[in-house]
C-alpha positions in Angstrom: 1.6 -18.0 -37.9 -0.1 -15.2 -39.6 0.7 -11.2 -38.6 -3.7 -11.3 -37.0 -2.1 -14.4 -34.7 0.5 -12.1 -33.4 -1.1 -9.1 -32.8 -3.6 -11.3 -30.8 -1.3 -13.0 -28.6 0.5 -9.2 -28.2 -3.1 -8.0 -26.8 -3.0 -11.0 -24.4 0.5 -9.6 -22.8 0.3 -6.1 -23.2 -3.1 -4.4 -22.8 -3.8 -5.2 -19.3 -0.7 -3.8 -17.6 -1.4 -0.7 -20.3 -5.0 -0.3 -19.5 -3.8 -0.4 -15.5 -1.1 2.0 -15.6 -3.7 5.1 -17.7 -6.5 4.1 -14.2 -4.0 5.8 -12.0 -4.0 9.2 -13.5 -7.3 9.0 -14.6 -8.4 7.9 -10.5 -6.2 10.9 -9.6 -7.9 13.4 -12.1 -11.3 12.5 -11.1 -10.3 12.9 -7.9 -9.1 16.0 -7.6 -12.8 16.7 -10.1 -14.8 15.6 -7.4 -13.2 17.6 -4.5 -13.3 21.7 -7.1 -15.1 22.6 -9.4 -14.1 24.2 -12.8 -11.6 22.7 -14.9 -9.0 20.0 -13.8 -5.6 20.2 -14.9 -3.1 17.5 -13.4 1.0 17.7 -14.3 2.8 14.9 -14.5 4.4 13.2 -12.3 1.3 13.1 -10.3 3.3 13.7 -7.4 1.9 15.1 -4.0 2.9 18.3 -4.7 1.3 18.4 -8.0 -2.0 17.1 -6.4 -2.1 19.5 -3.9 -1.5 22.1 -6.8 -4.0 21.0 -8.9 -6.6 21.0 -5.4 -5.5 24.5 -4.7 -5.4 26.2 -8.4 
């Protein structure tokens, strides 16, 4: 099996769980856009704490 082969069946197992786990920060930060204006800024963890921080700042 060539290397292209593998990197296609990698793309198969890996991307989607990848791609998943970058929408919950991304959900968060646009979020916390919507709700203030200026400029978003959100520490991780994304706890509550930091979410009420980043609502507040």
């Amino acid at each position: 099996m060539t290397a292209l082969a593998y990197l296609a069946l990698g793309k198969a197992v890996g991307v989607p769980p990848f791609m998943l786990a970058i929408s919950v920060p991304k959900a968060l930060k646009e979020a916390v856009a919507a709700a203030r204006t200026g400029v978003v800024r959100l520490d991780a963890p994304a706890t509550a704490e930091n979410l009420l921080r980043s609502l507040k700042a």
